[in-house]
C-alpha positions in Angstrom: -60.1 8.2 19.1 -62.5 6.3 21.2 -61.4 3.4 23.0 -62.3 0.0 22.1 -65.5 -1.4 23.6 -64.4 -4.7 23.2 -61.6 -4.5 26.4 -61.8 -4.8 29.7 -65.2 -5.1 31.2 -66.2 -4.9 27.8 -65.5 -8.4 27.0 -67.2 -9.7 30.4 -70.2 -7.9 28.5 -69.6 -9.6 25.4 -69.4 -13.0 27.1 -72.5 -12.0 29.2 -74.6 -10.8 26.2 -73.5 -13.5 24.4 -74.8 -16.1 27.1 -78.2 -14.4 26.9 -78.3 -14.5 23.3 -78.4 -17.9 23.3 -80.5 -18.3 26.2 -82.9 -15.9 25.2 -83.4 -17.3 21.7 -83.5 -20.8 22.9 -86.5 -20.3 25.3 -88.0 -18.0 22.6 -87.7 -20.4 19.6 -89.1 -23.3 22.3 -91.6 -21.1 23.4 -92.7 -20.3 19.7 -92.7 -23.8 18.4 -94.6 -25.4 21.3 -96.8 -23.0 22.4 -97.2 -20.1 20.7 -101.0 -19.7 20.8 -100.5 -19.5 25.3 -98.8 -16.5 25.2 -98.2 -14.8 22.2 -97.0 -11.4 23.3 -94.9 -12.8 26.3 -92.8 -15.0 23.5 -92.1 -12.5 21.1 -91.0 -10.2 23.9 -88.7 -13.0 24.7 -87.8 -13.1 20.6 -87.4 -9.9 20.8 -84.8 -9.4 23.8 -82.8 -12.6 22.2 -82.5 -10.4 18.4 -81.5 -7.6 20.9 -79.2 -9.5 22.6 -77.5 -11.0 19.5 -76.9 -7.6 18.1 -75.7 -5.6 21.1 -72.9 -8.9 21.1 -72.2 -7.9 17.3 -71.5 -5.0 18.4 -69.4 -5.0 21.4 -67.1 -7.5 19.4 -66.8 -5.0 16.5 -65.8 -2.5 18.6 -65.6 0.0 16.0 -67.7 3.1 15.8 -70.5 1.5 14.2 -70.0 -1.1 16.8 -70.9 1.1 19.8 -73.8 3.0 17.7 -75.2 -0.5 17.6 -75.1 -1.3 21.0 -75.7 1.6 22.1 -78.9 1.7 20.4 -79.4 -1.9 21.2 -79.0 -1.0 25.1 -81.0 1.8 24.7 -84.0 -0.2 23.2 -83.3 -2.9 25.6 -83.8 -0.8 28.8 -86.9 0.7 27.8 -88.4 -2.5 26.8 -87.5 -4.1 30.3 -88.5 -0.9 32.4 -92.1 -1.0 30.1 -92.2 -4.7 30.4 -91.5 -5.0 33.7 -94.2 -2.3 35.1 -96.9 -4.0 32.8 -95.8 -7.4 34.3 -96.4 -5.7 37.6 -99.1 -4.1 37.1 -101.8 -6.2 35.0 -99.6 -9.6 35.2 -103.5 -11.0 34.0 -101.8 -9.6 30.4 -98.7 -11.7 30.5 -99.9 -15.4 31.2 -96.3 -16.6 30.7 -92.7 -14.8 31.7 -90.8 -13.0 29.1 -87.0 -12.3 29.7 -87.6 -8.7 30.8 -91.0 -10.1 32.9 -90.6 -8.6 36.7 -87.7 -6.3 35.4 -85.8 -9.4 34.4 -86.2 -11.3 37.8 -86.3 -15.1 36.3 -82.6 -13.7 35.2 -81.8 -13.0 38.4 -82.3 -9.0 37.2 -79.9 -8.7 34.7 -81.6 -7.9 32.3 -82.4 -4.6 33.6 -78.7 -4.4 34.7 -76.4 -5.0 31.6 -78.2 -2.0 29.5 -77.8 0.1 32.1 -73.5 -1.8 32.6 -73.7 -1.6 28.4 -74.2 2.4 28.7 -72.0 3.3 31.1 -69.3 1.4 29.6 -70.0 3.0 25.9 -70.0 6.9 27.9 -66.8 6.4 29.5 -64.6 9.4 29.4 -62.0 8.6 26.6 -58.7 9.6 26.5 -57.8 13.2 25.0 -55.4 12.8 21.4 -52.0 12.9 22.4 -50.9 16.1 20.2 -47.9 14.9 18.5 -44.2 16.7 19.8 -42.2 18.1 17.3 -38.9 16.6 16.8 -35.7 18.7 18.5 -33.4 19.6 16.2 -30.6 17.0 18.1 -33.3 14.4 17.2 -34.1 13.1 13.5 -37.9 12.9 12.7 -39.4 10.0 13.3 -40.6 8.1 9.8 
């Protein structure tokens, strides 16, 4: 059985994922409502990340199977988008007139962005534990029930 992702350094990534969540759909929503027609793309990039954000949260705190194939598919999505993003920022910045989240490889975010996917994955591929086979009782010892 895996272990939980939910643990450990997996609840500094919920709490961290969580943060941006909010963060990220708060500047998009803002963003959206006041001036949409400035940079289009750049603020559904931004509503993007925060949908991705919100999910890969749902499921770290699941922690279930279906749990990590969310995030994990959330991370995976996620690190794309910020390596793409963040070339095309660099490279014709003239085609993003306003930052997005994953602008500069995240660098408004201090580069997280482009770091908790990459935490996020690693944490979901970590070796688990091998099943315990179980020992048969001794014959001075009664079954467990």
């Amino acid at each position: 059985m895996p272990k939980p992702v939910n643990t450990g350094l997996g609840r500094v990534l919920v709490f961290v994922y969580g943060l941006f969540a909010v963060a990220a759909t708060c500047r998009a929503g803002v963003q959206i409502i006041m001036k949409f027609s400035e940079a289009p793309v750049s603020y559904l990039l931004s509503a993007l990340a925060a949908v991705l954000y919100i999910v890969a949260t749902v499921g770290l705190v699941r922690g279930d199977a279906g749990g990590r194939r969310l995030a994990l598919t959330c991370f995976t999505v996620e690190l794309v988008g910020v390596l793409a993003v963040g070339t095309l920022s660099v490279l014709q910045p003239q085609d993003f007139p306003d930052a997005t989240v994953w602008s500069g490889f995240g660098e408004g975010y201090g580069y997280l962005p482009l770091a908790l996917p990459v935490l996020g994955l690693i944490w979901l591929r970590r070796p688990t534990p091998a099943a315990i086979p179980e020992q048969p009782a001794s014959p001075e010892q009664p079954a467990a029930r």
